[in-house]
C-alpha positions in Angstrom: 36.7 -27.6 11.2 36.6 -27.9 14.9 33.1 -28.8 16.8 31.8 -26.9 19.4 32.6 -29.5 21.5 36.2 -29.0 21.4 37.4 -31.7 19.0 37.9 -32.3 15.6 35.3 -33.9 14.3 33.6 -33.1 11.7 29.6 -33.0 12.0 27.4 -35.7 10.5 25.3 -35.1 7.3 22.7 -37.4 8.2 22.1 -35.7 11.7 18.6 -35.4 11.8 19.8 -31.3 13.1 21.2 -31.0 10.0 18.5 -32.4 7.8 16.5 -29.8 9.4 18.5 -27.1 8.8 18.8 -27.9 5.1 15.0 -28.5 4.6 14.3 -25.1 6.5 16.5 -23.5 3.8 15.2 -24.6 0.7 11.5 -23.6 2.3 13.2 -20.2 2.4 14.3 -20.2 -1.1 11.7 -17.7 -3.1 10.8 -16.2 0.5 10.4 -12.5 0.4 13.5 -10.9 2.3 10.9 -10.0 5.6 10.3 -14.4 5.4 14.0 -14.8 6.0 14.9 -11.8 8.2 12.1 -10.2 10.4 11.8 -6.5 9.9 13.9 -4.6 12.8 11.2 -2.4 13.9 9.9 -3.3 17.6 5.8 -3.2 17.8 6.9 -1.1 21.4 6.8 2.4 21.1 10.1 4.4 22.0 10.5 7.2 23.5 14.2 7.8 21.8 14.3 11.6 20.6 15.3 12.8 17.8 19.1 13.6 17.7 21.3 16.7 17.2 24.2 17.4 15.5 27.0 15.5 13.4 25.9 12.8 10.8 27.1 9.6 12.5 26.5 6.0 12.7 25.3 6.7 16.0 23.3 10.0 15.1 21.6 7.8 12.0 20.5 4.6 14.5 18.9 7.3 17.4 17.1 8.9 14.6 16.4 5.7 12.9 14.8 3.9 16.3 13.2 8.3 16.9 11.6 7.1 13.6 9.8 3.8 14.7 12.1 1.9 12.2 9.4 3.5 9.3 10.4 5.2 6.5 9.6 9.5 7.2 7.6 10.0 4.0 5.6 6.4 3.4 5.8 4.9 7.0 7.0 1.5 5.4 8.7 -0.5 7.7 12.9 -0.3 7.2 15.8 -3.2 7.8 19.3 -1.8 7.3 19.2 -3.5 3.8 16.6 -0.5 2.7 17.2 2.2 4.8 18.7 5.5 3.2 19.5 8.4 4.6 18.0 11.9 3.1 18.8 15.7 3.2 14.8 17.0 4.0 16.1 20.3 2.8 18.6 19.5 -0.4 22.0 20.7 0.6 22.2 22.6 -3.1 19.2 24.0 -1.7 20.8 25.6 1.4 20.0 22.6 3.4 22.9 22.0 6.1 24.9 19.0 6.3 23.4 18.0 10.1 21.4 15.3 11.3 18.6 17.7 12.1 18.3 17.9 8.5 18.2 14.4 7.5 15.7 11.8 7.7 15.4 7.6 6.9 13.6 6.9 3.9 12.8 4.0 2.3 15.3 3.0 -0.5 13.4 3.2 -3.3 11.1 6.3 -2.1 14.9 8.1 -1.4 15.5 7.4 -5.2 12.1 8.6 -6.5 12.8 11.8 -4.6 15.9 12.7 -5.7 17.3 16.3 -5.5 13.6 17.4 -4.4 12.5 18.7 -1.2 9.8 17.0 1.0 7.2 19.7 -0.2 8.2 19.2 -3.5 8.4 15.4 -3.9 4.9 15.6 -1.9 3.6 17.6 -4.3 4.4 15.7 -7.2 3.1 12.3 -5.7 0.0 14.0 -5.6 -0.5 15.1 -9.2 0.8 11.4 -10.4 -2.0 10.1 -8.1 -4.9 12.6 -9.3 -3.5 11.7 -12.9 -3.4 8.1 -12.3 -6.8 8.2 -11.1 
């Protein structure tokens, strides 16, 4: 392994750096993933719009950062790690395959909703909350 400094030694495992370093990681260990890895989302609003067009990476980040980095149905806040993308109208539906028709939800909210439209997934989160209550 080759330093940064350009030869070949290897770094020293009592260097107070590295002492650090490993301390800071066990502290980590049993961290919620936002502990370890700050959420992506800026506090700054942006004034990105929404995009048109082919699903692309590059379509999915503009309408990801249009978005505020917040999931379009809960508003939680989104990392790439649980970030989905969703048809708002189901394409066996009649929904078209475009980027006008998709939005970012959460990963787990994504999964709850299924094949269902926004109206209809709304709709059912509302009569499992007046249920629950």
């Amino acid at each position: 392994m080759e330093a940064i400094s350009g030869t070949n030694e290897k770094p020293n495992p009592q260097s107070p750096a590295i002492t650090t370093a490993r301390q800071d990681d066990v502290e980590l260990l049993g961290q919620p993933p936002t502990a370890i890895q700050p959420p992506v989302r800026s506090d700054q609003e942006t004034d990105v719009g929404k995009p048109t067009g082919k699903i692309n990476v590059k379509n999915v980040m503009q309408l990801l950062e249009h978005q505020g980095y917040q999931c379009a149905l809960t508003g939680r806040v989104l990392t790439p790690e649980i970030a989905s993308l969703d048809h708002i109208v189901p394409v066996r539906d009649g929904g078209e395959h475009v980027i006008e028709n998709t939005q970012v939800l959460h990963r787990d909210i994504n999964r709850a909703k299924s094949i269902l439209s926004n109206a209809d997934f709304i709709q059912m989160c509302r009569e499992v909350a007046a249920f629950a209550m």
